[in-house]
DRENLO-637102 format. One record per residue: residue number from 0; x, y, z of N, C-alpha, C in turn. Coordinates in steps of 0.001 Angstrom, whole numbers, padded with zeros to 6 digits. Example, Ala and Ser with C-alpha at 12.3 -4.5 7.8 and 13.67 -1.06 7.14 Angstrom:
% residues 2
<node seq="0" n_c1="013190" n_c2="-005690" n_c3="007800" ca_c1="012300" ca_c2="-004500" ca_c3="007800" c_c1="013200" c_c2="-003300" c_c3="007800"/>
<node seq="1" n_c1="012850" n_c2="-002250" n_c3="007080" ca_c1="013670" ca_c2="-001060" ca_c3="007140" c_c1="012900" c_c2="000030" c_c3="007870"/>
***
This chain:
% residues 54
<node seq="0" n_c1="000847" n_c2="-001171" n_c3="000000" ca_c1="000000" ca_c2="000000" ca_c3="000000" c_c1="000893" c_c2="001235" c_c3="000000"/>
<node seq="1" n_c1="000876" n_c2="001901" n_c3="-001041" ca_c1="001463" ca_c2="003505" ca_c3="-000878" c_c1="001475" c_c2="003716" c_c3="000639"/>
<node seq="2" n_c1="000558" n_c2="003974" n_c3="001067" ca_c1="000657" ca_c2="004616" ca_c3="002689" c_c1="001584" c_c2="004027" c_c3="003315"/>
<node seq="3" n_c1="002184" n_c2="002910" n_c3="003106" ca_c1="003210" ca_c2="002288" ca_c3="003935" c_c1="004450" c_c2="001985" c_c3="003150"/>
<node seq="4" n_c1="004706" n_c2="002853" n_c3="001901" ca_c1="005857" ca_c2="003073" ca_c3="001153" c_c1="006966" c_c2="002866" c_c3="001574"/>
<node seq="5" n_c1="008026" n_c2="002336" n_c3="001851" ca_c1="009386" ca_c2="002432" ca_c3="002000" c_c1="009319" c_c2="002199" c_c3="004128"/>
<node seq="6" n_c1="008412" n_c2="002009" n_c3="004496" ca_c1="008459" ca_c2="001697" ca_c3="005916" c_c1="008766" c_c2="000589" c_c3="006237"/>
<node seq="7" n_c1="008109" n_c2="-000139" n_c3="005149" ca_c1="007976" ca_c2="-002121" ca_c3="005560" c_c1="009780" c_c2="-002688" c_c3="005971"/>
<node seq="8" n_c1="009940" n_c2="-002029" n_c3="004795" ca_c1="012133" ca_c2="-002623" ca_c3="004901" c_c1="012209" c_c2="-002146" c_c3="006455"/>
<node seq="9" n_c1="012002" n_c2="-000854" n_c3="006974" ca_c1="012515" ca_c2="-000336" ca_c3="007873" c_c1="011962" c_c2="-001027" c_c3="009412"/>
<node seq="10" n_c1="010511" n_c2="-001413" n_c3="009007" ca_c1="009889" ca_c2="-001874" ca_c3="010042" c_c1="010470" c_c2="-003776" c_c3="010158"/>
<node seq="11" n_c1="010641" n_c2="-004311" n_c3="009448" ca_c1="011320" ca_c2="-005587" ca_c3="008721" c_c1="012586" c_c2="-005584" c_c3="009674"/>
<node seq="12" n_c1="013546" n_c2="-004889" n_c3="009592" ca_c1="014676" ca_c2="-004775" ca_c3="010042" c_c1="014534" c_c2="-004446" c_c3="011701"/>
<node seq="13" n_c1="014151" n_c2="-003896" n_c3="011797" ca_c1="014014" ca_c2="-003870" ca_c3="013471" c_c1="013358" c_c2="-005168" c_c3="014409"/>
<node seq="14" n_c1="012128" n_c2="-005355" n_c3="013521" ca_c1="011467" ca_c2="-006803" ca_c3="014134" c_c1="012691" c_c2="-008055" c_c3="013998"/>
<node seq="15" n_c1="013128" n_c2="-007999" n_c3="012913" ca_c1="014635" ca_c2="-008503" ca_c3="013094" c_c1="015318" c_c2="-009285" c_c3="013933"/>
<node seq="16" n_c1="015669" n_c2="-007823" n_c3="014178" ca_c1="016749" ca_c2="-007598" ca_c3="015506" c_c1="016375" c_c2="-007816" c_c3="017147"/>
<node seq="17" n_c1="014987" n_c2="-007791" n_c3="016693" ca_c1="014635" ca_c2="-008708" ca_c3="018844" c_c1="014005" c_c2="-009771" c_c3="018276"/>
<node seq="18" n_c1="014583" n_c2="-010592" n_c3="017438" ca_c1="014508" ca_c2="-011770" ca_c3="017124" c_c1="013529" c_c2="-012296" c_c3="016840"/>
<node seq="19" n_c1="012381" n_c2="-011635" n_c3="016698" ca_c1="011384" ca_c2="-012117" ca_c3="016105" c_c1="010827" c_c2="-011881" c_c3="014705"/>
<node seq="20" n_c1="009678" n_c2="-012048" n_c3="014206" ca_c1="009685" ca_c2="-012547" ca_c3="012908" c_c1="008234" c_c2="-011425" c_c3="012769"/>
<node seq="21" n_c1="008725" n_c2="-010988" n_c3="011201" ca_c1="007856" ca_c2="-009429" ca_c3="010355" c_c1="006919" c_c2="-010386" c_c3="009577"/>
<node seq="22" n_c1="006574" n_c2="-010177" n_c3="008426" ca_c1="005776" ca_c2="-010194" ca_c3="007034" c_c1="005667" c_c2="-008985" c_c3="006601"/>
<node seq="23" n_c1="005312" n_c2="-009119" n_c3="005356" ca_c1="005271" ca_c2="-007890" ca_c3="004360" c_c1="003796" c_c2="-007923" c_c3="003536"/>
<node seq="24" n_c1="002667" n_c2="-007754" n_c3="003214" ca_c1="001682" ca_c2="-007941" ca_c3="002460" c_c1="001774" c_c2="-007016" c_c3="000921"/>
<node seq="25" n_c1="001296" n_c2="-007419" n_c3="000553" ca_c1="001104" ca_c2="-006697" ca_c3="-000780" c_c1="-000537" c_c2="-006797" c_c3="-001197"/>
<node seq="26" n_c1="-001266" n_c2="-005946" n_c3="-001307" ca_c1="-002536" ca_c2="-005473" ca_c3="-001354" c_c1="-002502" c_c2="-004922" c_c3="-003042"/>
<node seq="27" n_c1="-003448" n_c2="-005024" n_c3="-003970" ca_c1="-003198" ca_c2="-004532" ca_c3="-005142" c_c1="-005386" c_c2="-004107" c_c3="-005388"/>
<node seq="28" n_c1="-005656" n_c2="-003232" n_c3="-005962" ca_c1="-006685" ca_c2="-002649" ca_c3="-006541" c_c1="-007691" c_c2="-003164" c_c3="-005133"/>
<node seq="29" n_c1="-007071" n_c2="-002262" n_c3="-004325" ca_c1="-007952" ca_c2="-001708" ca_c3="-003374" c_c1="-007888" c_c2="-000228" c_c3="-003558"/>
<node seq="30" n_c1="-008926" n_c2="000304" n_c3="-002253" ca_c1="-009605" ca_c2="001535" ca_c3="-002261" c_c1="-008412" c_c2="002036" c_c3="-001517"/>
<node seq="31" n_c1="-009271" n_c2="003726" n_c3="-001268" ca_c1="-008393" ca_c2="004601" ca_c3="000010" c_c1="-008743" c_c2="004238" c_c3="001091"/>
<node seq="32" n_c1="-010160" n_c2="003890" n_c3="001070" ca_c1="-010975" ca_c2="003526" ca_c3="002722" c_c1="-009971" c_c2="002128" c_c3="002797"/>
<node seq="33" n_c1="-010237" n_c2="001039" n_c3="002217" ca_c1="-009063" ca_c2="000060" ca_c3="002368" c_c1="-007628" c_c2="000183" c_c3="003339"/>
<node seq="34" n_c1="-007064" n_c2="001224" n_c3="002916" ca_c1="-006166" ca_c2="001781" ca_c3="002895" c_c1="-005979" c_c2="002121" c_c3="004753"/>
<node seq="35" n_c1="-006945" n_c2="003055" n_c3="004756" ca_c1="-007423" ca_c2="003944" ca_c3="005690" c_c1="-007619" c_c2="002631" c_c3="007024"/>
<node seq="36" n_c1="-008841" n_c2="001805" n_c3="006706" ca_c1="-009193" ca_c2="000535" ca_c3="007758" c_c1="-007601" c_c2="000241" c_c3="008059"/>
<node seq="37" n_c1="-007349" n_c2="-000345" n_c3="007434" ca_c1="-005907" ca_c2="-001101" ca_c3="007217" c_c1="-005050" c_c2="-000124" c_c3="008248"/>
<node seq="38" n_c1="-004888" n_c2="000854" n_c3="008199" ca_c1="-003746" ca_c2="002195" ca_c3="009238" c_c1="-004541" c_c2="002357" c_c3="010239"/>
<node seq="39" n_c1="-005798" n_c2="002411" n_c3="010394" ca_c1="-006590" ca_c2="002022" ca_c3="011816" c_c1="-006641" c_c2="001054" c_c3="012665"/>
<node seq="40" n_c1="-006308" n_c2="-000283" n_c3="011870" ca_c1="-006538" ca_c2="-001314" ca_c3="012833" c_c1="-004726" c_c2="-002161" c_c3="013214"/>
<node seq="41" n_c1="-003824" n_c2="-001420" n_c3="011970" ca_c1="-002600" ca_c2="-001363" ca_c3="012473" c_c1="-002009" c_c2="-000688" c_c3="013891"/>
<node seq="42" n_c1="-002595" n_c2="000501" n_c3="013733" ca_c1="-002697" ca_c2="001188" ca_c3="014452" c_c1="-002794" c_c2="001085" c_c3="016437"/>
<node seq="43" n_c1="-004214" n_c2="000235" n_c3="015911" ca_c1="-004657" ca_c2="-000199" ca_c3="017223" c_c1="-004179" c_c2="-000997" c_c3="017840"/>
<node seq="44" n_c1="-003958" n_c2="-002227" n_c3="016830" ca_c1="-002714" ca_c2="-003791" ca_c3="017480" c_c1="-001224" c_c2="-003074" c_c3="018387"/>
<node seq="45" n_c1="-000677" n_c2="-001740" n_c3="017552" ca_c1="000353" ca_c2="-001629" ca_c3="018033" c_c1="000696" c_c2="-000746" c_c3="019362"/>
<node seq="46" n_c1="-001184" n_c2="-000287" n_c3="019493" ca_c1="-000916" ca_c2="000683" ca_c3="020876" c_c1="-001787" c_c2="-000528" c_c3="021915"/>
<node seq="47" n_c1="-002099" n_c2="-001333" n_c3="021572" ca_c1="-001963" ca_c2="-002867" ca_c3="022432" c_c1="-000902" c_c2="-003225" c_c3="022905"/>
<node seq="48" n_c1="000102" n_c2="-003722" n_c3="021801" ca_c1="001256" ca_c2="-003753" ca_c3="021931" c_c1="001914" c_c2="-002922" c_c3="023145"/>
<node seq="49" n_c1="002111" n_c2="-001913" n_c3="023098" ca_c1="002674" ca_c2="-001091" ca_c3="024228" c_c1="001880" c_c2="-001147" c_c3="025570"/>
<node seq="50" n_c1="000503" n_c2="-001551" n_c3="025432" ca_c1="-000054" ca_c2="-001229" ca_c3="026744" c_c1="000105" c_c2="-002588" c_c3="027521"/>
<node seq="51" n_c1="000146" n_c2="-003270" n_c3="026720" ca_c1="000119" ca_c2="-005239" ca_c3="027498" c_c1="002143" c_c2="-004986" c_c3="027695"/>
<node seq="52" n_c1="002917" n_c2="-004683" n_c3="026791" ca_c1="004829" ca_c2="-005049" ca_c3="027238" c_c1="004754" c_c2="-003377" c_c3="027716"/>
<node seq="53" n_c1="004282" n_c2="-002208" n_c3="028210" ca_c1="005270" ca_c2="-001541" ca_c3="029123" c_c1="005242" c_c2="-000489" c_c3="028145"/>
***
């Protein structure tokens, strides 16, 4: 998805490095709302993330 242009390598590489394991998706002839859901519910997993480890 454009919206996540050139992040994935960067986000890839860090998950990495505390030894655990990324993926990458590739989404093709979707919408903006698509788009949009998709950075919302990323979003949300990762401020989970912080509230359950600290």
């Amino acid at each position: 998805m454009p919206v996540f242009a050139g992040g994935d390598r960067r986000a890839l590489e860090l998950t990495d490095r505390t030894g655990d394991q990324g993926i990458t998706l590739r989404a093709a002839d979707r919408s903006e709302d698509d788009a949009v859901r998709f950075r919302e519910l990323f979003t949300a997993a990762r401020s989970a993330d912080r509230t359950v480890n600290g």
